[in-house]
C-alpha positions in Angstrom: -59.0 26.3 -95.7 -55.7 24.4 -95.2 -52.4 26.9 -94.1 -49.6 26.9 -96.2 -47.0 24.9 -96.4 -44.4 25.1 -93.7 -46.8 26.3 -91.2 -49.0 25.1 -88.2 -52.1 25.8 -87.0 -52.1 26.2 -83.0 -54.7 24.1 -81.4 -57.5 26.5 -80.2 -57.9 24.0 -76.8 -54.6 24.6 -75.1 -54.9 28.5 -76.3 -58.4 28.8 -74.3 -57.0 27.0 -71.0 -54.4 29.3 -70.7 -56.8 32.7 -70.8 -58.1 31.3 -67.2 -54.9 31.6 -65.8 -53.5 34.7 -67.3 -57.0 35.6 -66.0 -56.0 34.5 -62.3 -52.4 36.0 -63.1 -53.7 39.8 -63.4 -56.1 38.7 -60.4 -53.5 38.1 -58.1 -51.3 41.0 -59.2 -54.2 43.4 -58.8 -54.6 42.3 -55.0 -50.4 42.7 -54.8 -51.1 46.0 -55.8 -53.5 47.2 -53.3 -51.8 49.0 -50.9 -52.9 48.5 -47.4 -51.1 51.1 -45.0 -48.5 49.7 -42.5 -49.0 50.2 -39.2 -46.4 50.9 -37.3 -45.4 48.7 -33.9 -44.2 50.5 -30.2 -42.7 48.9 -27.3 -45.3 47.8 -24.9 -48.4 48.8 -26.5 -50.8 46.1 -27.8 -53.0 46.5 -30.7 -56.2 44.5 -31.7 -57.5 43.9 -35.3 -59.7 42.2 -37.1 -58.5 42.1 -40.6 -55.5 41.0 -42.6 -52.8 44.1 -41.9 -49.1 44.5 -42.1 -46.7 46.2 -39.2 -43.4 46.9 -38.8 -41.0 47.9 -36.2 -38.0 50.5 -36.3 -35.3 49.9 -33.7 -33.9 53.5 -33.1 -32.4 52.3 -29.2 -28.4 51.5 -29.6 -27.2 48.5 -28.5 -24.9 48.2 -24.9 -23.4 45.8 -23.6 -26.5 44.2 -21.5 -28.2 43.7 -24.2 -26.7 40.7 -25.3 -29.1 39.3 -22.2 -32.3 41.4 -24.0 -34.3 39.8 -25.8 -37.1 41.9 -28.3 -40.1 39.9 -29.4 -43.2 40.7 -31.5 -46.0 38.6 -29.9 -49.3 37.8 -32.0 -52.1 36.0 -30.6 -55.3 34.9 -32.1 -58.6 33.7 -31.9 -58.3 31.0 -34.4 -55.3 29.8 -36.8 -53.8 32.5 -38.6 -50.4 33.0 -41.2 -47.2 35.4 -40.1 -45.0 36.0 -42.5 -41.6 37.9 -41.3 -39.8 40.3 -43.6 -36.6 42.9 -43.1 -37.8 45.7 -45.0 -41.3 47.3 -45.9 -40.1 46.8 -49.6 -40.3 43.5 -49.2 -44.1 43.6 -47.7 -45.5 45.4 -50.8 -43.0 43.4 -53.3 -44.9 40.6 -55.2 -43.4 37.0 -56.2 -44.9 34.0 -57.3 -42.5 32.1 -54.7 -43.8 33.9 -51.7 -47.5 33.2 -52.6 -46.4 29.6 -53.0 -44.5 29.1 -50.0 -47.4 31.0 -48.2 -49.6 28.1 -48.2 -46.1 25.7 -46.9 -45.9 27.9 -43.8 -47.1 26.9 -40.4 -50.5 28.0 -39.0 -50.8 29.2 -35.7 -52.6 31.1 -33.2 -49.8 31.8 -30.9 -46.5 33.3 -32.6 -43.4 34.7 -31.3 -41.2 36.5 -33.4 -37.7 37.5 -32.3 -35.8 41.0 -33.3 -32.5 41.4 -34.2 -30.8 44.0 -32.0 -28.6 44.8 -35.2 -31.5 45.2 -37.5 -33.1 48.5 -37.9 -36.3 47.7 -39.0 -38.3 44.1 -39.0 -41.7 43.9 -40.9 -44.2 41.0 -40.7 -47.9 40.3 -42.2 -50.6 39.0 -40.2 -53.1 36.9 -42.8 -56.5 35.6 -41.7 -57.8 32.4 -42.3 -61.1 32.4 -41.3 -63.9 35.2 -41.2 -64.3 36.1 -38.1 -60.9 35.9 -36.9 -59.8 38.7 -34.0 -56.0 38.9 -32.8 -53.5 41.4 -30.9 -50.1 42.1 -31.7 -47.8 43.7 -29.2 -44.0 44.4 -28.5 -42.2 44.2 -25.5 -38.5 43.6 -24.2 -37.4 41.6 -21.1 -34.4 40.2 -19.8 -34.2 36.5 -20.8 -32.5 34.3 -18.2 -32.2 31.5 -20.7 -29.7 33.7 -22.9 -27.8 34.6 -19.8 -28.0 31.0 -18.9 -26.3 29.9 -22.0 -23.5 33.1 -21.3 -22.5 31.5 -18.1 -22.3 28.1 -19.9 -20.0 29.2 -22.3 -17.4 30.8 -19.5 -17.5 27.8 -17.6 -17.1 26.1 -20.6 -13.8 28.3 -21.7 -12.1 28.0 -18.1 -13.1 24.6 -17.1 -12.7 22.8 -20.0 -9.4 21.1 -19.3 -11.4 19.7 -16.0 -14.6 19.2 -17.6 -13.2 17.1 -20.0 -11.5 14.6 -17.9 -14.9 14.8 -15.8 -16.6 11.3 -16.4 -20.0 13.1 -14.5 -19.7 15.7 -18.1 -19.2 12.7 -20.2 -22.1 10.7 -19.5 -24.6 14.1 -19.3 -23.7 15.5 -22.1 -23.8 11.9 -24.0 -27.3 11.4 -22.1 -28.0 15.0 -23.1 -27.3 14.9 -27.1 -29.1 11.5 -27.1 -32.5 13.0 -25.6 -32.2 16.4 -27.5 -31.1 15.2 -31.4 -31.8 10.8 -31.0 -33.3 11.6 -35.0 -29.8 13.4 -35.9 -27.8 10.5 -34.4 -29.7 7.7 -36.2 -29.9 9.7 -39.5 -25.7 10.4 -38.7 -25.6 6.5 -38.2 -27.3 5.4 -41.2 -24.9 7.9 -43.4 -21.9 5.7 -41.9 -23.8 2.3 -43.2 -24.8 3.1 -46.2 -22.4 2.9 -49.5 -20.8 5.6 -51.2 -22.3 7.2 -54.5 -25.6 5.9 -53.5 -29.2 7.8 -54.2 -30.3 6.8 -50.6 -28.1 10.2 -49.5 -30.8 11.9 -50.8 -33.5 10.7 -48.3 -30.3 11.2 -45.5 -30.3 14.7 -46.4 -34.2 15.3 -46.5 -33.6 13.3 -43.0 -31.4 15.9 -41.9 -33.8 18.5 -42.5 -37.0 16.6 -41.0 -35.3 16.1 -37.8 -34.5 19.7 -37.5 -37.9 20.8 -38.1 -39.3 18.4 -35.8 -37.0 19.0 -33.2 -38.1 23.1 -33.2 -41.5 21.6 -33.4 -41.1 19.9 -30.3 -40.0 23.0 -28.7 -42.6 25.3 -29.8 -44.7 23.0 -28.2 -43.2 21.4 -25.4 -45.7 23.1 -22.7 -48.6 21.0 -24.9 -46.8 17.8 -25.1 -45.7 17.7 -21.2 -49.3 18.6 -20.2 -51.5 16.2 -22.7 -48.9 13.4 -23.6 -46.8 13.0 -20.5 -46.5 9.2 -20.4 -45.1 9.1 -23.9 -42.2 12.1 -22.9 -41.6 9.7 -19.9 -40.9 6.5 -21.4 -38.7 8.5 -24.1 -37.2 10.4 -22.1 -36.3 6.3 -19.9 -35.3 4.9 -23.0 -33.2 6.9 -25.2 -31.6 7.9 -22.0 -30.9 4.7 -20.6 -29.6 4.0 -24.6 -27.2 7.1 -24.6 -25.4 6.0 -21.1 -25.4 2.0 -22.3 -23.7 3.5 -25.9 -21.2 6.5 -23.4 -20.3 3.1 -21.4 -19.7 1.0 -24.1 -17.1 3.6 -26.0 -15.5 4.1 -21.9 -14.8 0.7 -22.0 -13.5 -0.1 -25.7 -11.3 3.0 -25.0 -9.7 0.5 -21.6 -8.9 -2.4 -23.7 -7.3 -0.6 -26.2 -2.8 -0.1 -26.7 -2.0 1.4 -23.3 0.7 4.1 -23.6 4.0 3.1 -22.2 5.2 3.9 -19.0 7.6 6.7 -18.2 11.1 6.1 -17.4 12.7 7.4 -14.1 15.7 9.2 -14.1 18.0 6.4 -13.3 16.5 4.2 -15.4 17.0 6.8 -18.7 20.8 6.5 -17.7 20.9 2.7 -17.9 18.8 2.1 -20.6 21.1 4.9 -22.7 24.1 2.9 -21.7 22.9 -0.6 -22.8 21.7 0.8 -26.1 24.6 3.0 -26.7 26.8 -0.3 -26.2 24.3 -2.6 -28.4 24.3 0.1 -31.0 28.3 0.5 -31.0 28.6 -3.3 -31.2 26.6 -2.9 -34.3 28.4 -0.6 -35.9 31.8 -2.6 -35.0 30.2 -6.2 -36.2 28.9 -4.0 -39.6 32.7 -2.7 -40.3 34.0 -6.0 -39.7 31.9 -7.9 -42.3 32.6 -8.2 -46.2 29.8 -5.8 -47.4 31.6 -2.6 -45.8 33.8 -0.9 -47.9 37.0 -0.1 -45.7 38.9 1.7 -48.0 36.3 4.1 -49.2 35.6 5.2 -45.6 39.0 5.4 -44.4 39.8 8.1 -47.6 36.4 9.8 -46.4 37.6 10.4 -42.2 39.8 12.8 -40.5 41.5 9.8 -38.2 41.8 6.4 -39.7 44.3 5.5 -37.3 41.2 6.1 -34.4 39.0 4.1 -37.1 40.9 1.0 -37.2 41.3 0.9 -33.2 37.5 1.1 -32.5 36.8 -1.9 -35.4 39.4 -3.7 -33.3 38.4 -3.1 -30.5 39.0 -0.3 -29.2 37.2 2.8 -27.1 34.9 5.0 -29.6 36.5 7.9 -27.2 39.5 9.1 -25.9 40.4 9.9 -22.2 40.2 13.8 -22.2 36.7 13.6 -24.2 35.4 11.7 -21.2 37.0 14.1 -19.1 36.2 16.9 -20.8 32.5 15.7 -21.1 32.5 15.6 -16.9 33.6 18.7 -16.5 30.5 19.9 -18.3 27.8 17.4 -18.0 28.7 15.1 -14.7 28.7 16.1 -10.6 31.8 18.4 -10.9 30.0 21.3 -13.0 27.0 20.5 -10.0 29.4 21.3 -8.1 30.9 24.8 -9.5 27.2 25.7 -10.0 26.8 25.5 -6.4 29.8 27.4 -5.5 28.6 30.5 -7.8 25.5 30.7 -5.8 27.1 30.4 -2.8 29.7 32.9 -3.3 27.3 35.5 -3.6 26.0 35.0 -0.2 28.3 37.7 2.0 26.9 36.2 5.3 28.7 32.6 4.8 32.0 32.9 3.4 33.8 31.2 6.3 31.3 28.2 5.3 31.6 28.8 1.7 35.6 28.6 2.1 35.4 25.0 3.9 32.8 23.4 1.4 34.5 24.7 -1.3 37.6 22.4 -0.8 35.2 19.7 0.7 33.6 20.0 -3.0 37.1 19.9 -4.8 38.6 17.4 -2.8 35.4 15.1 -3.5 35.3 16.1 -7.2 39.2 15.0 -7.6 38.4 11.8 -6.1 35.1 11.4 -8.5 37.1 12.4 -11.4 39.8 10.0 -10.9 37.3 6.9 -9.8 35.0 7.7 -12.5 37.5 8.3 -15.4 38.8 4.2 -15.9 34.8 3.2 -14.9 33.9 5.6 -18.2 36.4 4.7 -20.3 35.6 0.7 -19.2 31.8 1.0 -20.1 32.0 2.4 -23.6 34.3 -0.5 -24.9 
């Protein structure tokens, strides 16, 4: 019997391969359902088991100020490989999703993990899954003091009050360059490659899974650094000679590019300031006078726009750009005679000297009379 118009008949193959996994669906959701109790964790005692469980630990100790050099850790050891999973909450232990059963099977297999908790947190949850039949293991709690995080404490105050030193420290250059060239040599090639390759291009892709394979690797590394000092100790040498003979040719080479480049120039000493002022102030006046001088200035619309053409007209021909009681004036406040008043103030406020104060006053005057009149005509010369 044909349907009717307009209508389709559904395959009956694609209907019966899906009944196998709506099949494997309620499965799964069944076992999600089961409720196994959660056992829960205390400070220094150890427990053994034998079966998949679930635990979790409630942090009802406040936080002090030491603590910051505490560190809490949930320690599970096995017998063969086994899966940890790390939640916050026991919702989240006997919550179901799809993505956690896939990334369950993405997640390291161990038989010696470490699991760090948060001072801040009050409660952390985990779930211990067996692999194999047979498999035994012991989870326990404890808290020491870590000399690693107090370590990294005393780093960061040397860091904060001798940084201005450290940082003109070639000794802290080259370790630290030697340093970040053993500890992240993936990141700095992945970083380099990012500078070569062209804008817009699909290759940042593979840089940014790069990023996150280096990173991965590198807490791999750590995890197992005892293993890999013990078993492959000739390969962690020659690294260890080579990248770090790389990082101090690559710290060297960016010392030395930094010598050849524009050197800043020198400071001026105080006498040389004054000179150097006095040629440019006359260069830079001459200038000015050559400027007014030449067809392209416009005399007449200046002269309506000053307060002293008269004054004008004598500096274009010639004349001083100032007048004998500015330079006076401009002595009084600014050359050795106001030096000298200065020094009178403060010494007339010492009651033990004023016989001496009274004879190097009118040494100071006399002098300053004899400055004022020497120095007035050199003054007035200079600025022409």
């Amino acid at each position: 019997m044909n349907p009717p118009p307009g209508q389709r008949r559904l395959p009956a193959q694609p209907v019966l391969l899906l009944l196998p996994l709506l099949l494997l669906l309620f499965l799964i959701l069944e076992a999600a359902g089961t409720k196994d109790p959660i056992i829960p964790l205390q400070e220094g005692h150890a427990s053994h088991h034998g079966e998949s469980q679930r635990f979790c630990y409630t942090n009802t100790r406040v936080p002090r100020w030491h603590d910051i050099w505490t560190r809490t850790q949930i320690r599970v050891t096995s017998s063969r490989m086994i899966r940890v999973t790390q939640v916050d909450s026991e919702e989240e232990l006997e919550k179901f999703s799809v993505w956690n059963v896939v990334f369950s099977f993405l997640r390291g297999k161990l038989n010696d993990t470490s699991i760090d908790v948060d001072l801040y947190i009050n409660k952390t949850c985990l779930k211990v899954e067996l692999l194999e039949p047979g498999t035994t293991y012991s989870v326990v709690l404890f808290r020491r003091f870590d000399p690693k995080l107090f370590l990294v404490f005393f780093l960061g105050l040397l860091l904060f009050f001798c940084g201005d030193t450290l940082s003109r420290s070639q000794i802290f250059y080259y370790s630290a360059g030697i340093s970040v060239g053993l500890l992240a040599s993936l990141l700095v090639l992945v970083y380099m490659m990012s500078k070569v390759m062209p804008k817009k291009s699909p290759v940042y892709f593979l840089l940014v899974g790069g990023w996150s394979f280096s990173l991965y690797l590198l807490q791999l590394i750590f995890k197992n650094l005892r293993e890999i000092c013990k078993s492959y100790w000739q390969y962690l040498l020659g690294y260890l000679l080579f990248v770090g003979l790389l990082s101090f040719a690559v710290c060297y080479r960016r010392v030395q590019s930094s010598k050849l480049g524009p050197t800043p120039p020198p400071l001026l000493t105080e006498e040389e300031y004054r000179l150097q002022g006095e040629v440019e102030t006359r260069k830079a006046l001459a200038e000015l006078r050559s400027f007014c001088q030449s067809p392209e200035f416009s005399a007449w619309r200046t002269v309506s726009r000053i307060q002293s053409p008269k004054r004008f007209a004598d500096f274009v021909g010639g004349a001083s750009h100032v007048t004998p009681s500015e330079v006076s004036v401009h002595e009084r406040e600014f050359g050795l005679e106001s030096l000298f008043i200065d020094e009178q103030l403060f010494e007339e406020d010492d009651d033990d000297d004023d016989d001496d104060d009274d004879d190097e006053d009118s040494v100071n005057d006399s002098f300053a009379e004899n400055h004022r009149s020497d120095s007035l005509p050199h003054n007035h010369l200079d600025v022409q």
